[in-house]
C-alpha positions as CSV (number, residue, x, y, z in Angstrom):
1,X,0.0,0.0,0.0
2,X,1.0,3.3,-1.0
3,X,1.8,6.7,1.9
4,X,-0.8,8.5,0.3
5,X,-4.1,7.5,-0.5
6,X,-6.9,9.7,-2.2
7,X,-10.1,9.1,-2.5
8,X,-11.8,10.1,-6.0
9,X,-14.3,9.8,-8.7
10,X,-14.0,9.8,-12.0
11,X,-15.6,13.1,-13.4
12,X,-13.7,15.3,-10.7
13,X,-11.4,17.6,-12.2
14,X,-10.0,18.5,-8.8
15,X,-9.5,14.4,-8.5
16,X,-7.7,15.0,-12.0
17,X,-4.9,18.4,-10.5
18,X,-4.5,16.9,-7.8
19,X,-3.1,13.0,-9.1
20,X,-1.3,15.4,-11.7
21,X,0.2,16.9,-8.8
22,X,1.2,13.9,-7.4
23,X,2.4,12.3,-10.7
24,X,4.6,15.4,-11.1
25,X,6.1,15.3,-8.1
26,X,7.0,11.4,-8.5
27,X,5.2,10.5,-5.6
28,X,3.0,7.1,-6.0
29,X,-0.4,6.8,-4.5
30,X,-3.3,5.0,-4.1
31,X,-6.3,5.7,-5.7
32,X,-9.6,4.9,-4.3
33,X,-13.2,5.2,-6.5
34,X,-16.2,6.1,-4.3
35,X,-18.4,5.6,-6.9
36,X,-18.7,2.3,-4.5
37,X,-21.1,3.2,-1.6
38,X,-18.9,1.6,1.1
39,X,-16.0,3.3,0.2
40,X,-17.5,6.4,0.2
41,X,-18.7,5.6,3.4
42,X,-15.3,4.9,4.5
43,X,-14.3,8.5,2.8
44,X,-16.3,9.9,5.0
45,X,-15.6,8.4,8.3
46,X,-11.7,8.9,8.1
47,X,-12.5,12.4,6.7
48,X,-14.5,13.0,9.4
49,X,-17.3,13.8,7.8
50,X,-16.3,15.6,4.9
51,X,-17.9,14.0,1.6
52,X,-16.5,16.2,-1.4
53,X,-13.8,14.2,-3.5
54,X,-10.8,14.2,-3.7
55,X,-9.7,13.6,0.0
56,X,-6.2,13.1,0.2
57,X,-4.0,11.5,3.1
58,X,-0.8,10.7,3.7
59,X,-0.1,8.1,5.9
60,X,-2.5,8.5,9.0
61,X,-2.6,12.4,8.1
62,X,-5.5,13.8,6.2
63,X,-5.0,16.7,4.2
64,X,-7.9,17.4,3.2
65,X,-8.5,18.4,-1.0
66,X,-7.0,19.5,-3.6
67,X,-7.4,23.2,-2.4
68,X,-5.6,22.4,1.2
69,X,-2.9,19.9,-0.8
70,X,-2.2,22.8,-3.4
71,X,-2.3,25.4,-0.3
72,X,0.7,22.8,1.2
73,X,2.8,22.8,-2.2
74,X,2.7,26.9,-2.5
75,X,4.0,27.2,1.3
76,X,6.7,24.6,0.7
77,X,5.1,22.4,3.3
78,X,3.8,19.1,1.2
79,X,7.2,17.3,0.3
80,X,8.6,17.3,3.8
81,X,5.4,15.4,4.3
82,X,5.7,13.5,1.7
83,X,9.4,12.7,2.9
C-alpha cells in the first residue's frame, strides 16, 4: 500500500490536478473510486465527515482536498510530508 491515499471519482477535475500533482512530483499513490457506496462511506468516516472528493492522506494524516494539498505545495510544506 501506497503513503498517500486519495479518495476520487472519476468526473472530478479536482481528483484529475491533484493525481497530476502527485504524478509530477513522483510521488505514488493510491487511488480509491467512491463511486462504490462503502467506500464512500469509509471516505467519509476517516475524513471526518467531509464528503467532497478528492480527500487526500498521507499516511494517518489527512489533508484534506486538492485546495488544502495545493495550499501545502505553494508554502513549501507538502514534500517534507511526503518525505
Amino acid at each position: 500500500m501506497s503513503k498517500v491515499q486519495i479518495y476520487t471519482t472519476t468526473w472530478c477535475p479536482y481528483c484529475d490536478a491533484a493525481k497530476s500533482l502527485l504524478d509530477d512530483k513522483g510521488v505514488p499513490y493510491d487511488e480509491i473510486d467512491v463511486t462504490d457506496a462503502t467506500l464512500r462511506m469509509e471516505m467519509v468516516q476517516r475524513a471526518h465527515g467531509r464528503r467532497t472528493v478528492p480527500q487526500i492522506f498521507v499516511g494517518d494524516t489527512h489533508v484534506g482536498g486538492f485546495d488544502e494539498m495545493a495550499a501545502l505545495e505553494r508554502r513549501g510544506k507538502l514534500d517534507p510530508l511526503l518525505a
